[in-house]
Structure formats: C-alpha cells, structure tokens
C-alpha positions in Angstrom: -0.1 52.0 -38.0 -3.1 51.4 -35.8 -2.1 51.5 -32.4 -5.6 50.4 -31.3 -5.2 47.2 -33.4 -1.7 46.4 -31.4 -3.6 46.9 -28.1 -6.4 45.1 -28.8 -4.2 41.8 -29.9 -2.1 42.2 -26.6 -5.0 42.2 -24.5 -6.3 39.1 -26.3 -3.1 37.4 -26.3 -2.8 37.7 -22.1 -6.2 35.9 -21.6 -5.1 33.3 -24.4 -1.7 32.6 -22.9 -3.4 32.3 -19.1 -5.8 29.8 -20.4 -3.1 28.0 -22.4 -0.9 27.4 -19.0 -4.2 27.2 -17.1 -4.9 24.0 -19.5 -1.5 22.9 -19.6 -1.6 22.6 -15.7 -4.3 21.0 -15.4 -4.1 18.3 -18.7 -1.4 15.1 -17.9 2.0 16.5 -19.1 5.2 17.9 -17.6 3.8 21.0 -16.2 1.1 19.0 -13.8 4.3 16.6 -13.6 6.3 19.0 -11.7 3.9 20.9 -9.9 3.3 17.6 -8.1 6.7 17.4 -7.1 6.5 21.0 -6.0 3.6 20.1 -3.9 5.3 17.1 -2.5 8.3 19.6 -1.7 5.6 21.6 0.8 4.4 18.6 2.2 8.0 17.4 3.0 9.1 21.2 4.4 5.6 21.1 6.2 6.7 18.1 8.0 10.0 18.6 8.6 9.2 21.9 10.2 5.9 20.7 12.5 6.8 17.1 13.0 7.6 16.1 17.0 9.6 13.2 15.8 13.0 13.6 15.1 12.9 10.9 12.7 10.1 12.3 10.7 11.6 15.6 10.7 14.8 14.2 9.1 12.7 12.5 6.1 11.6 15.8 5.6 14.4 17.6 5.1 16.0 15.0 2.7 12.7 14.3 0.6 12.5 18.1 0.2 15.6 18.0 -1.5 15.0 15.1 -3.2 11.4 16.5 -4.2 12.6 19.5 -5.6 15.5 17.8 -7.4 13.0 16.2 -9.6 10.6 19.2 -10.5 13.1 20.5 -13.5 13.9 16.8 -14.9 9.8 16.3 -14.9 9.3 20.1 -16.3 11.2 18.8 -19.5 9.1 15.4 -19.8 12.0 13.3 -18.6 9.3 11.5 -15.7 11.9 8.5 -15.4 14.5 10.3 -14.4 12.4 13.0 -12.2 11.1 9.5 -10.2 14.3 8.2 -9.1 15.8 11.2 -8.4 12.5 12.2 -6.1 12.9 7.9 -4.8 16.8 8.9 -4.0 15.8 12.0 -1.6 13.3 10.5 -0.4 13.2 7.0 0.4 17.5 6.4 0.0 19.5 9.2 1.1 16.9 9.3 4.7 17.0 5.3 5.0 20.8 5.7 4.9 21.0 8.2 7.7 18.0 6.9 9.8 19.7 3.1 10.0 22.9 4.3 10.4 21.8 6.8 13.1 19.4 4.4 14.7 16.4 6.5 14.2 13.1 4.9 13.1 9.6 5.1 14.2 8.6 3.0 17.0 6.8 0.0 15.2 10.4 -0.7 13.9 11.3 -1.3 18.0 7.9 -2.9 18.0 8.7 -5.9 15.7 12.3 -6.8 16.7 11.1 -7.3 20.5 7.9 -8.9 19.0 10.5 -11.8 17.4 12.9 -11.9 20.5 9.9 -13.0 22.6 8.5 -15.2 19.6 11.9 -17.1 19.7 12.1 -17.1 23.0 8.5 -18.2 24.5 6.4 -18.6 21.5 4.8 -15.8 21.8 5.1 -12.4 20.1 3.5 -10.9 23.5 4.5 -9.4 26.3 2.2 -11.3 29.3 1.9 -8.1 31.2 1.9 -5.0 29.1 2.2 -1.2 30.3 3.8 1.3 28.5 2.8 2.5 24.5 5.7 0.4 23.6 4.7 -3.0 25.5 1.7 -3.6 23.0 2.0 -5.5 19.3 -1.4 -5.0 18.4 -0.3 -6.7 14.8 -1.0 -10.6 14.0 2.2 -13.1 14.8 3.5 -13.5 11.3 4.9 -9.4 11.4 7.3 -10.6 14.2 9.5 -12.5 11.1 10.4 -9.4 9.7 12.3 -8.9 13.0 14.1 -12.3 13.4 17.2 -11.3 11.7 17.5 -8.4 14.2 16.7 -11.3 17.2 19.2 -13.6 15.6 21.9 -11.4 14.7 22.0 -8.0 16.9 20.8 -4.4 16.0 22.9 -3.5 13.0 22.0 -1.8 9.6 21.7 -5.1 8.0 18.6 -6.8 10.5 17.0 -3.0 10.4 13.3 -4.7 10.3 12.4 -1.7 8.1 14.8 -2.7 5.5 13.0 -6.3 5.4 9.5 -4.8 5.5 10.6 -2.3 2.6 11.9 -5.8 0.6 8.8 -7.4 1.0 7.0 -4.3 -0.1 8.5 -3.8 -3.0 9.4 -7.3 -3.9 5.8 -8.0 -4.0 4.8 -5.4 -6.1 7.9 -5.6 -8.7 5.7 -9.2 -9.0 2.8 -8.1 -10.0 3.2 -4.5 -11.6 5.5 -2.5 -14.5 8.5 -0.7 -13.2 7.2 2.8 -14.0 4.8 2.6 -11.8 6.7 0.8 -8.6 9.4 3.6 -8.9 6.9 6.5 -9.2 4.9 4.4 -6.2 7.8 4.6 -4.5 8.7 8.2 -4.3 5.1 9.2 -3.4 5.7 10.3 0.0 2.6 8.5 1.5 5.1 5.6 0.6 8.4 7.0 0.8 8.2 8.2 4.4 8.1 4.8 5.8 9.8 3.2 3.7 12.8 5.5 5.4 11.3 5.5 9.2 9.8 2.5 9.4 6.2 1.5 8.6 4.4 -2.3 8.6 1.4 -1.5 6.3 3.3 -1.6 3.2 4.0 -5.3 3.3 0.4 -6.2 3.7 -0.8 -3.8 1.3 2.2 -5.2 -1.5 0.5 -8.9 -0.7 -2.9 -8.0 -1.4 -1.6 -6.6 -4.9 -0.3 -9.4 -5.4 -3.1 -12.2 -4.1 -5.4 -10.4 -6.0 -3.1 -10.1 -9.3 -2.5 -13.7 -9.1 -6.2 -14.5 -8.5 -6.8 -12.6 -12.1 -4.5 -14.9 -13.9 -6.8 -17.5 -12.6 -4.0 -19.0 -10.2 -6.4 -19.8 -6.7 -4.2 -21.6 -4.6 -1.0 -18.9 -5.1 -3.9 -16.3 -4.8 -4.8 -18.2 -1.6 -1.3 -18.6 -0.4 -0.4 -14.8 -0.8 -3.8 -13.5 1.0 -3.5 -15.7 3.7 0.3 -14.6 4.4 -1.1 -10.9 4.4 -4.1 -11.7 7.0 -0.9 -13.0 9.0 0.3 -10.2 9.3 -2.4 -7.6 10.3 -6.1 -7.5 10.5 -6.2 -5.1 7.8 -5.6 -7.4 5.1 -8.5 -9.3 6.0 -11.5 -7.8 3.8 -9.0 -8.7 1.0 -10.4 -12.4 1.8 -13.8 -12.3 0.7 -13.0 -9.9 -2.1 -10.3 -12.5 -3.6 -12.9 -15.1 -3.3 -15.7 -13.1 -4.8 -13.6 -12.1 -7.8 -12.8 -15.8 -8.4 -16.5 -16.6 -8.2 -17.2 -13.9 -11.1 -14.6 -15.3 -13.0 -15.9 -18.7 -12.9 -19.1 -18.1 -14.0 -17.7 -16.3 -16.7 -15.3 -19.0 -17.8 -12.2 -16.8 -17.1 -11.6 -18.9 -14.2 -11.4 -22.8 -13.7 -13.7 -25.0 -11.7 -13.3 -25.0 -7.9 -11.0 -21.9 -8.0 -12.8 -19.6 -5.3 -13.0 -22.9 -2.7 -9.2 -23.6 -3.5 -8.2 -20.1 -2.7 -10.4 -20.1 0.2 -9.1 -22.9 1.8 -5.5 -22.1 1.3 -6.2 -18.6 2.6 -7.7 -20.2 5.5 -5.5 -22.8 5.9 -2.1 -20.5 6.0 -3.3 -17.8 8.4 -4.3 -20.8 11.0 -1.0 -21.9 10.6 0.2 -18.8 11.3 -1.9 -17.0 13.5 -3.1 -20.2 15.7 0.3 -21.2 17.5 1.1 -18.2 19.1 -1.9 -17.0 19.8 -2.6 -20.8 21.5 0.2 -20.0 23.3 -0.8 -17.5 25.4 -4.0 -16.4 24.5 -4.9 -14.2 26.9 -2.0 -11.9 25.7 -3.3 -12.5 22.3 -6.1 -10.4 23.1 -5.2 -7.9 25.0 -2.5 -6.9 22.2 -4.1 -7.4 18.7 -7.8 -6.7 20.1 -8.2 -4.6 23.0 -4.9 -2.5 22.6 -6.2 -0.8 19.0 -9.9 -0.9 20.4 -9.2 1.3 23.1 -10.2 -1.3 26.1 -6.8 -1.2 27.6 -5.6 1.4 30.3 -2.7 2.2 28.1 -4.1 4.3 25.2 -3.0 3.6 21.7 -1.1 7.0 19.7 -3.0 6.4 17.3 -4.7 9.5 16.0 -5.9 11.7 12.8 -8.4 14.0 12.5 -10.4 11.5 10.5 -14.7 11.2 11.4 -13.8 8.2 13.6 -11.4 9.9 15.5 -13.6 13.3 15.6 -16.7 11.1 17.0 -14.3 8.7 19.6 -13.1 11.7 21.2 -16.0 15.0 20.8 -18.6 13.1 22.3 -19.6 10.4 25.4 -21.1 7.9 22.9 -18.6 8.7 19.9 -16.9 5.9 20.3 -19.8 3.4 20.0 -21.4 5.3 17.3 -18.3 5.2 15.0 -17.7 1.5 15.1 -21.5 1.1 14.2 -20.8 3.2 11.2 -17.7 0.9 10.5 -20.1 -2.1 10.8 -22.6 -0.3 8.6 -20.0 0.6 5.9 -18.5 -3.2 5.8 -21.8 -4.3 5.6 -22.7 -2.0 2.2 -18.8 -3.4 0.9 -20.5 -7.1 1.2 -23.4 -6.0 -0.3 -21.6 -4.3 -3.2 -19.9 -7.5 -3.7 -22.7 -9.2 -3.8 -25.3 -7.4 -6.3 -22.0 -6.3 -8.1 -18.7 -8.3 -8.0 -15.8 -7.4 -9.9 -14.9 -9.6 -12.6 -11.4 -8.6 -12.8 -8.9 -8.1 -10.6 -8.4 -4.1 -11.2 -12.2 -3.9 -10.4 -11.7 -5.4 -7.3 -8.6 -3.3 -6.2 -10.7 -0.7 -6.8 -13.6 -2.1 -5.1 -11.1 -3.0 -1.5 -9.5 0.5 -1.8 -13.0 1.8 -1.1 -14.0 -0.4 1.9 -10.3 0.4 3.0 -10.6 4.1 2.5 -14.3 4.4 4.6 -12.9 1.9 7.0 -10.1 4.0 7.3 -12.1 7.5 8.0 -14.2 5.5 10.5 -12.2 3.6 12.5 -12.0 5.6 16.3 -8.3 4.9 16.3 -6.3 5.7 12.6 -3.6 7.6 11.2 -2.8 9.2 8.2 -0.2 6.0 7.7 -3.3 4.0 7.1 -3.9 5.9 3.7 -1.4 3.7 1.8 -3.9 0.8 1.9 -5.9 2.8 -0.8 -3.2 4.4 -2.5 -1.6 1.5 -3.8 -4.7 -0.5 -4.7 -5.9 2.4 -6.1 -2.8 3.0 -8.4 -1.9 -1.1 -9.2 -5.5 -0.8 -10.4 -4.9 2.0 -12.6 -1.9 0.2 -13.3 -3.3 -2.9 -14.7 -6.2 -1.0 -16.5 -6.6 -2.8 -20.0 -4.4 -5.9 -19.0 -6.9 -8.1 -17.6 -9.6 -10.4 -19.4 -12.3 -8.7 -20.8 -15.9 -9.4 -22.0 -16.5 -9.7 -25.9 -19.9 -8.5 -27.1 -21.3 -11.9 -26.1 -20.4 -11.5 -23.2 -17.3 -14.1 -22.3 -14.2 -13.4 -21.0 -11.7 -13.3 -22.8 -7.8 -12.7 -22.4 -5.8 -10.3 -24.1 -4.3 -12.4 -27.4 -0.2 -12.7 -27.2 1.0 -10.8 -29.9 2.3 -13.0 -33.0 4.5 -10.5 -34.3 7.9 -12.9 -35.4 10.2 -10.5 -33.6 7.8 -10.8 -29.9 6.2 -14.3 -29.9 7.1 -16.5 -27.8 8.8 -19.7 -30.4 10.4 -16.2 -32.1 12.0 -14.9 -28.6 13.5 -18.6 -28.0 15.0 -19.2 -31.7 16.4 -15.6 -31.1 18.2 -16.4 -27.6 19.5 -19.6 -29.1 21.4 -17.8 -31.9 23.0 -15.3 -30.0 24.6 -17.8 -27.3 26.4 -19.6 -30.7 
C-alpha cells in the first residue's frame, strides 16, 4: 500500500473541495441563495441592536427571524418558499405588531395630518411650521394615502402605510411576474418600510409601471401613471423626460405609433397640474417653504435627513459643501440628459436601467438623503432585470420587433378560449 499515494490524493482533494464550495458560492444556486438570507439576517440583527427607533428596532428583530427562517428552505433550492417565508418575518409578522401597537416612522404621522389639513383648508400645509414634524416636504397628491385615516380615525384599517404598501405592490403585480414582486418584497431595503412606514415605494412602483406601459406602446396610460407619480414627490420627476425619450426611440423605430411621446407628455403634464396646482394655489407661500426650502435646507428647522452619502459628507465637512454638492447634482442630471440624448433607450428595461442611474448619483449627491432613498434604484434596477428579453427587439435590419405569441394549440390565444368554453359545459 503506498501511504504516500493516500497523502498526496487527500491533500489534493482539500484544495479541490475549497474551490468547489468557493464556486458554488459564488455561481447563482442555493448556496449564494442562502448566504443572502444569512446576510440579510446581520443586517436585520445590526439594526435591531443600533437603531434609536423603537420601531425600526422591532422590524429588526422579527425580519431576523424571518431571514433566517428562509436560509434552509433556499439551501435546498426551494427559493419560492424561502421568499415568503423571509416576506412573512419581515414585512407581515412586524406590520401586524407595528399597526396594532401604533408604531411607525414619522412620515406615516406626516401624511394623515397632511390630508386632515387638505380636507379641511385645501392645503396639505401647515401655514406656520416649527417643529421636524410640521413640514410635508412631499407634493399634494401623497396626502390621499392619508384620507381614510382623516375620514375615518386612527385605526389599523386607515394605517396610511397599509395604503402606500397597496399601491406599491399593486402597481408592480401590474407590470412584473410574481417571483420577482415576492422576492422584491422581502429584500429588506423594501421590507422595512413596508412594516414602519415609508412613501418612496409608491412612486418608485408608478414609475415601473409608466415606463412598462410606455414599452407596450400605450402613451397616454404611460402619461397618466407618470404624472400620478410626479404627484406625489419630486423624485419621480426625471422619470418624465426618460418616458418621453424612450417613446421617441420607439417611434423612430416603428415600435411605437405616431404622436406617442407628445401624448404621454401632455397627459403627464396635464395630471400633475391637476394635482399639484390647487393646493399649492392655495397657499403658495406654504407650498414653498414645505416641498422646497424644508428638504434644501433654507428653513430654521433642519430636515433628519442624513447618510453618510458624498452629498451629505460635503453639506456638512466644509463652509461651501453645500453649494458645491448641488452643482455636482446639476452636473450629474445634466450628463443623464445628455446620455439620453446621444443614447436613448429603445426599450423600456434600457430605460429603467438608464433612471436607476441618474437616481442612484442623484441619490449620493443630494446634501440631504437617506439610505431609504436606495429603493428608487433597487427596484428599477431589478423590474429591469426582470423584463430582460420581454420587450421588442431589433432584427438584423434593424426594426423592432415584438416577441411572436406562441401558436402552440394548447397556449394561443383562439386555443385558450375554445378550452374555457368546454370546461364551463
């Protein structure tokens, strides 16, 4: 027996079965499946243990439990069921508790005054704001999601957040597969507030959606959608132009009709005026002061707002820092327009993609952010992915084309009809 041979084969076998987990780690399969959810279950602890909000603190200790629920499903491959469980710790179990509690964040507070004072004067503005929690700095059309509360009393059914959360995922379940929504969902860039409370998740479902719609070559529901998410907060708005450009590529392709990119503008247009115009009419020196100086930093009252992003780092190290990141936030919108202009996206992944960019540098440089902010990018980023290979593509010749509907006699369309007719007989 050659002992030497055995020794040799072991010490080969260690380095082989290192770079076997090493690649199975790092390739797309169960393992990287549940070391995400292992991560995620840090992050939760992390902020369940360093968090000053009691609110946050409780999402962490629920979606810890909920993230490490769904490392063994996702070990085995079973990704479905690792989601929801990871979506049930994590966005249902804390939601439960927080509404029934009366916990949330304080842009939940925020939007239920915002609609008692709508109702009531007109205006979604206080006139004479002092405290952190005086100011709305978002547009007039967030204040709906706090009628029912207005109308009806606090209770856990006119919770703002559980509208917000409705909208959110109503407008995605629109516009992408279910896989994705659920997984979406658990993330915890997503999942915490959907369980404290959180208002950029209804803008950043509609510009999904406006954008998802304007690929299928449908401007004025494009226009319609977009403009309902400029409504709601300024951040929607570079998803204007970039609806509009995308239209304009598809035209002169052919994947779009004539007049598309003017109809969607002018809708757009058209249904943030309505929206926006009134109240702000109303009083608009209130206007102002809330959605403009309040987030800019020209009021006394100083917004929370604040992550150690550039923007921030500049605002506050230095006398000029301010100034000199909203020139850099001038300087990277204007190389977004000029992307869009030497390159647009013909298709409406490639211009998810192209927003979640601007969003993301827009993000880092703004002087006042928050991490929050981050699920702007996130979720264009991922319905972009999402959609990859679903939109109309160029042939060799260079037209659009749209993906042909299958004419298999089991999943056409004539087939699918004949079949629902024979089984109600």
């Amino acid at each position: 027996m050659d002992v030497t041979a055995g020794h040799a084969a072991d010490a080969e076998t260690v380095p082989t079965s290192r770079r076997a987990f090493r690649e199975a780690l790092l390739s797309p399969g169960p393992l990287r499946a549940a070391a995400g959810w292992a991560g995620c279950v840090a992050a939760a602890l992390l902020l369940a243990l360093c968090s000053g909000l009691a609110p946050h603190r409780i999402w962490g200790a629920s979606a810890a439990v909920g993230y490490a629920g769904a490392v063994w499903p996702a070990a085995r491959g079973r990704r479905r069921t690792a989601a929801a469980v990871a979506a049930a710790g994590a966005v249902g179990l804390p939601l439960l508790v927080l509404v029934l509690m009366g916990r949330a964040q304080l842009e939940v507070e925020v939007v239920a005054r915002s609609a008692q004072l709508l109702l009531a004067s007109g205006s979604p503005y206080a006139p004479d704001p002092v405290r952190v929690a005086d100011f709305d700095p978002y547009l007039p059309a967030m204040a709906v999601f706090g009628i029912p509360d207005a109308l009806f009393g606090a209770g856990p059914l006119t919770d703002p957040r559980l509208w917000t959360g409705a909208a959110f995922l109503g407008a995605l379940a629109l516009c992408t597969r279910r896989p994705l929504l659920l997984g979406l969902t658990a993330c915890p860039l997503v999942a915490l507030p959907l369980a404290v409370g959180g208002v950029d998740l209804p803008v950043a479902g509609l510009m999904c959606l406006g954008l998802s719609l304007a690929g299928r070559d449908r401007p004025v529901a494009a226009g319609l959608v977009t403009g309902l998410a400029a409504a709601l907060k300024w951040t929607a708005w570079p998803a204007f132009p970039v609806t509009v450009v995308l239209l304009i590529s598809m035209r002169r392709s052919g994947a779009a009709g004539r007049g598309a990119p003017l109809r969607c503008a002018v809708t757009a247009g058209l249904t943030t005026a309505v929206l926006v115009l009134p109240a702000a009419l109303r009083d608009p020196a209130a206007f102002v002061t809330h959605v403009v100086g309040y987030p800019l930093g020209l009021t006394d009252t100083v917004s929370p707002a604040a992550s150690p992003f550039p923007g921030q780092l500049l605002a506050a190290g230095s006398p000029g820092g301010r100034t000199f990141a909203l020139v850099l936030l001038l300087c990277s919108a204007l190389v977004l327009a000029g992307s869009l202009a030497v390159r647009p996206p013909g298709t409406a992944p490639a211009a998810a993609r192209r927003l979640a960019l601007g969003l993301g540098l827009a993000i880092a440089l703004m002087p006042a952010t928050r991490f929050g902010y981050l699920v702007y990018p996130l979720v264009l980023a991922s319905w972009a992915v999402s959609r990859r290979g679903t939109a109309a593509r160029p042939d060799p010749e260079g037209t659009f084309r749209w993906p042909a509907r299958s004419s298999s006699p089991m999943t056409s369309r004539p087939a699918r009809a004949a079949s629902r007719r024979l089984s109600t007989r």
